[in-house]
C-alpha positions in Angstrom: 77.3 120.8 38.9 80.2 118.2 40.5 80.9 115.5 38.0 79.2 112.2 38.3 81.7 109.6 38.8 81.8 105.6 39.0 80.0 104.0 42.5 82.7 101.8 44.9 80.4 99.2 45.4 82.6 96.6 45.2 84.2 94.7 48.0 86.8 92.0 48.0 84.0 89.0 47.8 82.3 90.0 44.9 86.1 91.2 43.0 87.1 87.2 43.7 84.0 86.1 41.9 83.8 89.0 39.2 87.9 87.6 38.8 86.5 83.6 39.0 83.8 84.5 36.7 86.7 86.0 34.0 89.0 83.4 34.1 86.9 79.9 35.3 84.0 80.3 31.8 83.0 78.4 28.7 86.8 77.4 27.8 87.6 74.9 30.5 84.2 73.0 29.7 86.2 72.2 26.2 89.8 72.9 26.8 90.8 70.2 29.5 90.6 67.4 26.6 92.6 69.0 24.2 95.5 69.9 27.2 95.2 66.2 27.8 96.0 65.1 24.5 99.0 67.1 24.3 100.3 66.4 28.8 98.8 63.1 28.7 98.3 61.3 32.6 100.9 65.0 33.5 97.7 66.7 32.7 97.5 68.3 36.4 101.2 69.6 36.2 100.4 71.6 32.7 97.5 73.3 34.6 100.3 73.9 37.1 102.9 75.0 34.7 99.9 77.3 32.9 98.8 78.5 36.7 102.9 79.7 37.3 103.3 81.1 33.6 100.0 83.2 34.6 101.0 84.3 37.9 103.9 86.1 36.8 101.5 88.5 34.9 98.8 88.4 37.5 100.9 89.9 40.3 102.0 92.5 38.5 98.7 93.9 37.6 98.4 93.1 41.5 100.8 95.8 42.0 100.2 98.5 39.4 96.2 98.1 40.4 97.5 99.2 43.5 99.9 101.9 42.3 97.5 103.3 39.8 93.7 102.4 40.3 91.7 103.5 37.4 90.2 102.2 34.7 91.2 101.5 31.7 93.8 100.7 34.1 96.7 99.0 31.2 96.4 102.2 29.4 97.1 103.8 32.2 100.0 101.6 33.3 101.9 102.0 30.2 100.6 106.3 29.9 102.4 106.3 33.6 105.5 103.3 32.3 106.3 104.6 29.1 105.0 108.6 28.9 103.2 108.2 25.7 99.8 109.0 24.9 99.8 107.2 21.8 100.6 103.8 23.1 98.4 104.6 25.9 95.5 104.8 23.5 96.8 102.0 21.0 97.0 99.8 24.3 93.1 100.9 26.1 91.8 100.4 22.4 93.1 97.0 22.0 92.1 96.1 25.4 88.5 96.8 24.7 88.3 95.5 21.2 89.6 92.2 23.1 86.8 92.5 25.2 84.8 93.3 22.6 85.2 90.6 20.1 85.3 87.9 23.1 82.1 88.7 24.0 81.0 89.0 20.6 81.9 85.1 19.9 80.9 84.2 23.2 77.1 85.5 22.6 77.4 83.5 18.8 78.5 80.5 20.8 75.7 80.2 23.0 73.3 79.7 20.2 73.9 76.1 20.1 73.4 75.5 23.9 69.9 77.2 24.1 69.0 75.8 21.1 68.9 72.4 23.2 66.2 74.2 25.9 64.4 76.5 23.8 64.4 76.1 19.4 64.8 79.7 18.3 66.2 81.2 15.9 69.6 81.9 16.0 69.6 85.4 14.5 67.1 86.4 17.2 69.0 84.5 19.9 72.4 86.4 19.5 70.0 89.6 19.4 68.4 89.1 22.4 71.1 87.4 24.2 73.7 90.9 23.9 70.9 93.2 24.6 69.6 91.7 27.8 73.3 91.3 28.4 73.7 95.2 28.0 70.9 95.8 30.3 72.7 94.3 32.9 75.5 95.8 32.3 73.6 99.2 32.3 71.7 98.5 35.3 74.6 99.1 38.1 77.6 97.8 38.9 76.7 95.9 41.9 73.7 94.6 40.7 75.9 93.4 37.4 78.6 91.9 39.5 76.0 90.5 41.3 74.7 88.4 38.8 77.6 87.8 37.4 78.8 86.5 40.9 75.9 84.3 40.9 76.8 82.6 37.3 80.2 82.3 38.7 79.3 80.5 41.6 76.6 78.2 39.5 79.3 77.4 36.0 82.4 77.1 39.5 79.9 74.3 41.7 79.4 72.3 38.0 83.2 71.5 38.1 83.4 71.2 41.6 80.4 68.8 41.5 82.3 67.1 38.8 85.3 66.5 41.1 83.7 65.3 44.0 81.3 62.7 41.8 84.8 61.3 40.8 86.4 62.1 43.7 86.7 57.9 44.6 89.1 58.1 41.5 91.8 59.9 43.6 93.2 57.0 45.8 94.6 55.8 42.4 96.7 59.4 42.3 99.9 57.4 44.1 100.0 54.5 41.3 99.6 56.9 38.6 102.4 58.8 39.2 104.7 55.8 39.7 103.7 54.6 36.4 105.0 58.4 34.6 108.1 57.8 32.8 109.7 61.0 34.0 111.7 61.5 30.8 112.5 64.3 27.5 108.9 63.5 25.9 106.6 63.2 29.2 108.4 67.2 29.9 107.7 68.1 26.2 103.8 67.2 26.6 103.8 69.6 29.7 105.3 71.9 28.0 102.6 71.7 25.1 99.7 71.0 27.3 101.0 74.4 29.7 100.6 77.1 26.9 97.3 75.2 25.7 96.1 75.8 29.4 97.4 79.1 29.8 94.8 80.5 28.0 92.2 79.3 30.4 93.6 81.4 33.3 93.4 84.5 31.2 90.8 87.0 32.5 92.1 87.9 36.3 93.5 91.3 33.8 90.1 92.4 33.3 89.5 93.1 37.6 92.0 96.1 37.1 89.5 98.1 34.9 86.7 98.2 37.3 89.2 99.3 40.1 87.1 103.0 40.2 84.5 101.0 41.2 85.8 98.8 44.0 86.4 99.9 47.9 89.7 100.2 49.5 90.8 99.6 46.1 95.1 99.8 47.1 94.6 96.6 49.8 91.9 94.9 48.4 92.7 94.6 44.2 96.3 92.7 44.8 94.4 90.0 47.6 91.4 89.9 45.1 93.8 88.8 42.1 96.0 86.3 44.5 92.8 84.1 45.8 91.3 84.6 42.1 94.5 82.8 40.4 95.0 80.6 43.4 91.3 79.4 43.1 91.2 79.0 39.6 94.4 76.6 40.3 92.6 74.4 42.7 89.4 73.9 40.6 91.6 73.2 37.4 94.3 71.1 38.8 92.5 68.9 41.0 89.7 68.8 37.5 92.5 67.5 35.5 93.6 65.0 37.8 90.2 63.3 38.5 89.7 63.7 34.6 92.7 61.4 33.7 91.9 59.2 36.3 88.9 58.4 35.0 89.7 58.5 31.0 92.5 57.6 28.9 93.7 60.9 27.7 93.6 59.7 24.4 89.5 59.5 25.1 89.6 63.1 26.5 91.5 64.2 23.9 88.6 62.6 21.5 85.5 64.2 23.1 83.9 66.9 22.1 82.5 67.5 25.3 85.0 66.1 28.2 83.1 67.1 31.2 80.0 65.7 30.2 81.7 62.7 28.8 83.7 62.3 32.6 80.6 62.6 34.2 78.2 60.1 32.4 81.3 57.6 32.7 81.8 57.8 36.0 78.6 58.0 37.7 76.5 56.4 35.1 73.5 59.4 34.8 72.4 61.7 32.7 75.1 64.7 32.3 72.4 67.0 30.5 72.5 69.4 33.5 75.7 70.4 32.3 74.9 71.7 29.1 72.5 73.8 31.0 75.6 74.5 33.3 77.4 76.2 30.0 74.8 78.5 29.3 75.6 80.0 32.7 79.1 80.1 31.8 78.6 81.7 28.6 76.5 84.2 29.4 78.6 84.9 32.4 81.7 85.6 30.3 80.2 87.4 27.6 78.4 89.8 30.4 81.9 90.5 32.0 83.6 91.0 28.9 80.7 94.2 28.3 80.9 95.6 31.7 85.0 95.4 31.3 85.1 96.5 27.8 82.9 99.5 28.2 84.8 100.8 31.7 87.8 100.7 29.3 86.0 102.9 26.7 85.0 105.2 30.1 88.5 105.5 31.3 89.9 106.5 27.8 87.3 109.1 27.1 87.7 110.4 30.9 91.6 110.5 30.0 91.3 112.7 26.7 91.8 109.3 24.8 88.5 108.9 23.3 85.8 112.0 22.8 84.7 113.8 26.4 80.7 112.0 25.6 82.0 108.5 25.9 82.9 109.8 30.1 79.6 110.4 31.0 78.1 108.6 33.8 73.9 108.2 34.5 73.7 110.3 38.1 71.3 107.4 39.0 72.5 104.0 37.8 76.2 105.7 38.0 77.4 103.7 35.1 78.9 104.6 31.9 75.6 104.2 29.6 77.1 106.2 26.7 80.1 103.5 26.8 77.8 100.8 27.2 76.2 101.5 24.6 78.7 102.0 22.2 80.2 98.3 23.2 77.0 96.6 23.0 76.5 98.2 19.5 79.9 96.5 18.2 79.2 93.6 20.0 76.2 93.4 18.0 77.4 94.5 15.1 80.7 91.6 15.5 78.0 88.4 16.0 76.2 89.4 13.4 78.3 90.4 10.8 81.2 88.9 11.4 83.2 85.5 11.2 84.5 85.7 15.0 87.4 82.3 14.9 89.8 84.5 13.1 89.2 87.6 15.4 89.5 85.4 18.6 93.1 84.5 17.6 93.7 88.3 17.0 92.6 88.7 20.8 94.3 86.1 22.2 97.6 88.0 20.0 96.8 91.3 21.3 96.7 90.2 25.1 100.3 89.0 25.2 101.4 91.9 23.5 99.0 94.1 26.2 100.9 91.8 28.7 103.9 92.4 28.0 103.9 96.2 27.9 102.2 96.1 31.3 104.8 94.4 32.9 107.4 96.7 31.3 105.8 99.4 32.5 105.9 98.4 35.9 109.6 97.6 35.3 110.4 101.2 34.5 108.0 102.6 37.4 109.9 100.2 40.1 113.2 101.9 38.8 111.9 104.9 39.6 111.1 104.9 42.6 108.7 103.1 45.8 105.0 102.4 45.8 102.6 104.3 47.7 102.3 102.6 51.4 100.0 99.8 51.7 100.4 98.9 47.8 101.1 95.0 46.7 104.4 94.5 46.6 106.4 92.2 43.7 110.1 91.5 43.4 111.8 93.7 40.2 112.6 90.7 38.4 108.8 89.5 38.4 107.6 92.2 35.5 110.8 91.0 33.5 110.3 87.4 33.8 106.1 88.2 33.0 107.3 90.4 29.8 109.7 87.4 28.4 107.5 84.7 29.1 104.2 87.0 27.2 106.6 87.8 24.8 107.3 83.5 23.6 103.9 82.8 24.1 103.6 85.6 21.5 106.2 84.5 19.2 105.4 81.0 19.5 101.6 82.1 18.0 103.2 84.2 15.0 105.2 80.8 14.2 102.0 78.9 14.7 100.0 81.5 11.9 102.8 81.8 9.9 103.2 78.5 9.7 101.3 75.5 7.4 98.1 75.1 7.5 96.4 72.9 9.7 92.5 71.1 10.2 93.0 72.4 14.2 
């Protein structure tokens, strides 16, 4: 009997909006005040600063998507890179324990949102909430992505809504930067605010691991990444700038909830639709993070990684329901069990250092030789620049644990 494998179902239209839906979620609803206490009214040029930090690292999954198209795809970049099973595994395990634990705290955090529509329980929410979740995941990739698509498109109109209610605000754009005093501390607060707001473009990595499951995969993966981190750009710059526009930084800085705060005070109504909006994002987020984290936990076990059982794939549905399964199970196990803030900052650790190995793994395959035709393209000295910069973000987090304590 011929193995089952993985469905391509995926074409470039629903990889942009899978990639929008990993990288545009629940963080920028909160994050944009606290990079605007830190950039101040150069807000827009830390998102701009975060979106070029990002980009060195995008396009260099861009290429090695192309190069090798599989998932678990960075344990297979730094397998091919370095020629060692062990880090191979060590990498694909941290990977989907990333995923994991994201999703995890992003299922605890949506308690408090649908406890505003519907008064339930939390215990029985998080319950609920991962399982349905896993269902979809289960259910097929399309229809998954699918849905997923449609939360993207739904959380990505909110903040596009949000821009054009304030959009008056943008005439003022010319004064405003007239009024910057370009000098050592205005550069300082970019600086600051740009490695705040890199972490909101994190999640275009996650498209490599459904790459078995997306058509033409060698043309379309590198184009899907490029209008994903280009997209995300747009929304988030042009967000910030109406934002600061609108409220002192030092007010943004202050809220607890910055969108919904922007939009009462500039159009005067009601902004209750947007916590609604953030249940979409949530759920969106912690849905991708399962369908990402158990195609890692498939391409392992497919590899010899992980045991054979973990590979199989339902001849109907053609997903990994075995790996699903195992991921919604720790998922479950995470909310429940588990206080998630310290495991976040383990996950935001573990991706630069996943980062950085990626990119010197496509260093060492560019030195030894060309791409297949038809395969994204970077310069050589992209993957170096993306492994230094991952690399200080990393350090500049150990010096930030190792450091005093702090309320933040």
């Amino acid at each position: 009997m011929p193995e089952v494998e993985l469905k391509r179902a995926l074409g470039l239209p629903l990889l942009v909006l899978y990639g929008l839906g990993t990288t545009i979620g629940a963080g920028i609803f909160a994050l944009l005040g606290k990079v605007a206490g830190e950039a101040g009214m150069a807000t827009p040029l830390a998102f701009l600063l975060a979106a070029a930090l990002a980009g060195l690292s995008a396009f260099s999954f861009a290429e090695l998507a192309g190069r090798l198209p599989f998932s678990a795809g960075e344990a297979v970049y730094v397998r091919e890179g370095f020629g060692s099973d062990l880090l191979a595994r060590l990498v694909g395990l941290a990977v989907a324990a990333a995923g994991i634990v994201s999703a995890a705290a992003i299922a605890k955090a949506s308690v408090g949102y649908i406890a505003v529509f519907l008064p339930v329980p939390g215990l029985a929410t998080v319950v609920v909430v991962i399982l349905l979740l896993g269902l979809i995941a289960a259910w097929g990739i399309a229809e998954s992505v699918t849905l997923a698509a449609l939360f993207t498109l739904i959380e990505a109109g909110c903040l596009v809504f949000v821009i054009l209610s304030l959009g008056d605000n943008l005439a003022e754009t010319g004064p405003a930067l007239a009024a910057l005093e370009w000098n050592g501390a205005l550069w300082t607060g970019v600086l600051a605010g740009g490695f705040l707001a890199f972490y909101a473009f994190l999640g275009f990595e996650d498209m490599v691991n459904v790459a078995e499951e997306v058509r033409d995969v060698a043309r379309v993966m590198g184009r899907a990444i490029a209008l994903t981190l280009v997209l995300t750009t747009l929304i988030y710059v042009a967000l910030a700038l109406v934002a600061v526009l609108e409220m002192a930084p030092a007010e943004l800085a202050a809220s607890g909830a910055p969108l919904a705060d922007l939009y009462r005070l500039g159009t005067g109504r009601d902004p209750g639709f947007i916590a609604l909006i953030s249940i979409f994002a949530i759920l969106n987020g912690a849905l991708i993070q399962i369908i990402m984290a158990s195609r890692v936990v498939y391409g392992l076990a497919r590899r010899g990684l992980l045991p054979a059982g973990l590979a199989q794939v339902h001849p109907g549905r053609r997903t990994p329901l075995r790996a699903t399964a195992l991921v919604v199970g720790v998922v479950l196990v995470l909310a429940l069990g588990f206080p998630i803030e310290g495991l976040a900052r383990l996950t935001s650790g573990l991706t630069l250092a996943i980062f950085a190995l990626v990119n010197l793994a496509l260093w060492r395959l560019k030195r030894r030789g060309p791409p297949p035709a038809g395969v994204f393209v970077v310069p050589w000295a992209l993957p170096v620049l993306g492994a230094v910069v991952s690399l200080g973000f990393l350090a500049l987090a150990l010096v930030e644990a190792l450091g005093p304590g702090t309320d933040g």
